[in-house]
Residue, then its C-alpha position, 0 to 999 in steps of 0.5 A: x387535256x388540250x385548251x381548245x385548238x383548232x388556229x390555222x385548221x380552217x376557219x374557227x367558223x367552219x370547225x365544228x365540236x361536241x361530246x357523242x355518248x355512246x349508250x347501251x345495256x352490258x355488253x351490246x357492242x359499245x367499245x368494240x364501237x368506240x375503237x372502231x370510230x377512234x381508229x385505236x384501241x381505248x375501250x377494252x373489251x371481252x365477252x363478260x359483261x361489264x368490262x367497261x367501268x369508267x367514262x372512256x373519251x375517245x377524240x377522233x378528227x375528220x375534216x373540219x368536224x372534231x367527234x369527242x365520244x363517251x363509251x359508258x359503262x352498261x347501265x346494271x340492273x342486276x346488282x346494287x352495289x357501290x361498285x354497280x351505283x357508281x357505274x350507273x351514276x357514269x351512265x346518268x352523267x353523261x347522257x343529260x351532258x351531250x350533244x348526241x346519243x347514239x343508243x346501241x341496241x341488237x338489231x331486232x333486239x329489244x328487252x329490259x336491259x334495253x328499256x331501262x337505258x331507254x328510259x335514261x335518254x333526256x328529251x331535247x338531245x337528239x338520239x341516233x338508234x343505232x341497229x348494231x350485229x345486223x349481220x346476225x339477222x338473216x332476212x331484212x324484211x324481219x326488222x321493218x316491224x322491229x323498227x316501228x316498235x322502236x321508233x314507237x318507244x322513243x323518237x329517235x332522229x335517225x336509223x342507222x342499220x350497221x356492223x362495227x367490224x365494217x370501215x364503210x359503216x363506221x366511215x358513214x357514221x361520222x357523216x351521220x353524226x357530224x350535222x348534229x354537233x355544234x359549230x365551235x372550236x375544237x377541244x383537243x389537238x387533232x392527233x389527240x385520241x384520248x383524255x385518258x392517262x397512260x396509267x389508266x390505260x395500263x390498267x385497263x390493259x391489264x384488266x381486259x388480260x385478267x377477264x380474257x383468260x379467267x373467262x367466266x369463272x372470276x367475278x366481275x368485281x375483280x380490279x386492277x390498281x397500277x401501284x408504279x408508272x415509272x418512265x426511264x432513260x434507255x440507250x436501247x429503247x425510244x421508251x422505257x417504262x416499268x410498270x407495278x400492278x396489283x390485281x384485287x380480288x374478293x377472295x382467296x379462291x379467286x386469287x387462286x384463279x388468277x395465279x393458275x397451276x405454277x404460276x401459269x396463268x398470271x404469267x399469260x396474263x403478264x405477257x399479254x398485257x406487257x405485248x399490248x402494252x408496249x404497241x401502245x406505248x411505242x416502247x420497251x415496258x418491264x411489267x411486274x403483278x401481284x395479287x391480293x385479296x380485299x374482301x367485299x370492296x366492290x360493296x364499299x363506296x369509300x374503297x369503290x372510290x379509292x380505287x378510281x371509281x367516280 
């Protein structure tokens, strides 16, 4: 992570910081958000609810103003697990630590999922309600009623209405959020658009392949650890990286899954992953994966943590 930079970027006066949390139950849109806001992929993203697991920071820099967003995981409601705790405990740690929420919810959408991340919101940090898949509500009369109710529920600073597929609403956004953050020097470089590693990219890289294509037959609790990053010398290649990963799954049937007729299907998922990868990386990546079964590691805090789970 970078010192605080900013020298010769203006006026330290003019420069503005702050940490956005972007918060919202499973699966409402909130990486798709954070990657359109930081311009590069850094969350991943699938339908199955719970694709987020960890405290993802995105940095983008426009102008004078340096927007450090946190893409939480779904706060769970469903499950108490250690897995589940740990996330939940993501969740809690970041809302009270900001300067601005956004709350993601559907537009005219509102249900417990909704309610109980809600109820996480601290007093005294400003929350924008951020109304995301408008382009799903057909008649806008029908969202003013919705909108009170909100604005009943919580009060919230700012409405704004928006798509995360659209430039001019992620553009409007910043504008948006930017009076809310403090003046300060900036925390990163300006080119900076993460505070993850290469190796938990590559892991989450992985692990976005392993839902796309298992759908919804794998649980959620299935993991990818990298065993091997491994960076080498290469005349033929501006980079070179091998990468070993292991895919953790519950049970034999599940690895049985993952693996597909002949091999099928973790192939797939290798040269997805190793596709993606290698735009990432701006490199030539040799990717080898394995599969394994740990049985009821999701349910094991001390595992949940040996695996990279706060």
């Amino acid at each position: 992570m970078a010192g605080p930079a900013g020298a010769g970027a203006g006026e330290a006066g003019a420069l503005r910081c702050g940490m956005i949390a972007i918060v919202g139950k499973p699966n409402v849109g909130k990486s798709t958000l954070l990657n359109a806001l930081v311009g590069q992929k850094v969350s991943i993203t699938s339908r199955k609810a719970q694709t987020t697991r960890h405290r993802i920071t995105g940095i983008r820099t426009v102008g004078e103003t340096q927007f450090v967003f946190v893409d939480t995981p779904g706060f769970q409601t469903k499950h108490g697990t250690a897995l589940n705790r740990s996330l939940n405990r993501a969740v809690t740690g970041v809302v009270g630590d900001v300067d601005l929420v956004l709350f993601v919810v559907e537009a005219g959408s509102f249900t417990l999922g909704d309610a109980k991340v809600l109820s996480l919101l601290k007093p005294g940090i400003p929350a924008i309600l951020l109304a995301n898949k408008l382009d799903t509500i057909h008649r806008r009369g029908d969202i003013a009623p919705w909108l009170r109710d909100m604005q009943a529920r919580h009060p919230f600073a700012e409405f704004v209405p928006m798509s995360a597929k659209n430039a001019k609403d992620v553009e409007r956004l910043f504008a948006i959020c930017e009076k809310y953050l403090p003046q300060q020097p900036w925390w990163y470089g300006e080119d900076e658009l993460t505070d993850k590693s290469e190796r938990f990219m590559a892991a989450e890289v992985v692990r976005e392949k392993l839902f796309r294509l298992t759908g919804e037959e794998l649980p959620y609790t299935s993991t990818v650890i990298i065993d091997k990053f491994d960076e080498e010398p290469s005349p033929k290649h501006k980079r070179f990286l091998k990468i070993a990963a292991t895919i953790v799954v519950e049970r034999d049937s599940h690895k049985a899954m993952v693996i597909g007729e002949g091999g099928e299907r973790l192939k797939r998922i290798g040269t997805e992953a190793r596709t993606e990868l290698e735009k990432l990386f701006d490199g030539k990546v040799f990717l080898q994966m394995w599969v394994k079964v740990r049985s009821g590691w999701a349910d094991d805090d001390a595992r949940v943590r040996s695996f990279g789970y706060e």
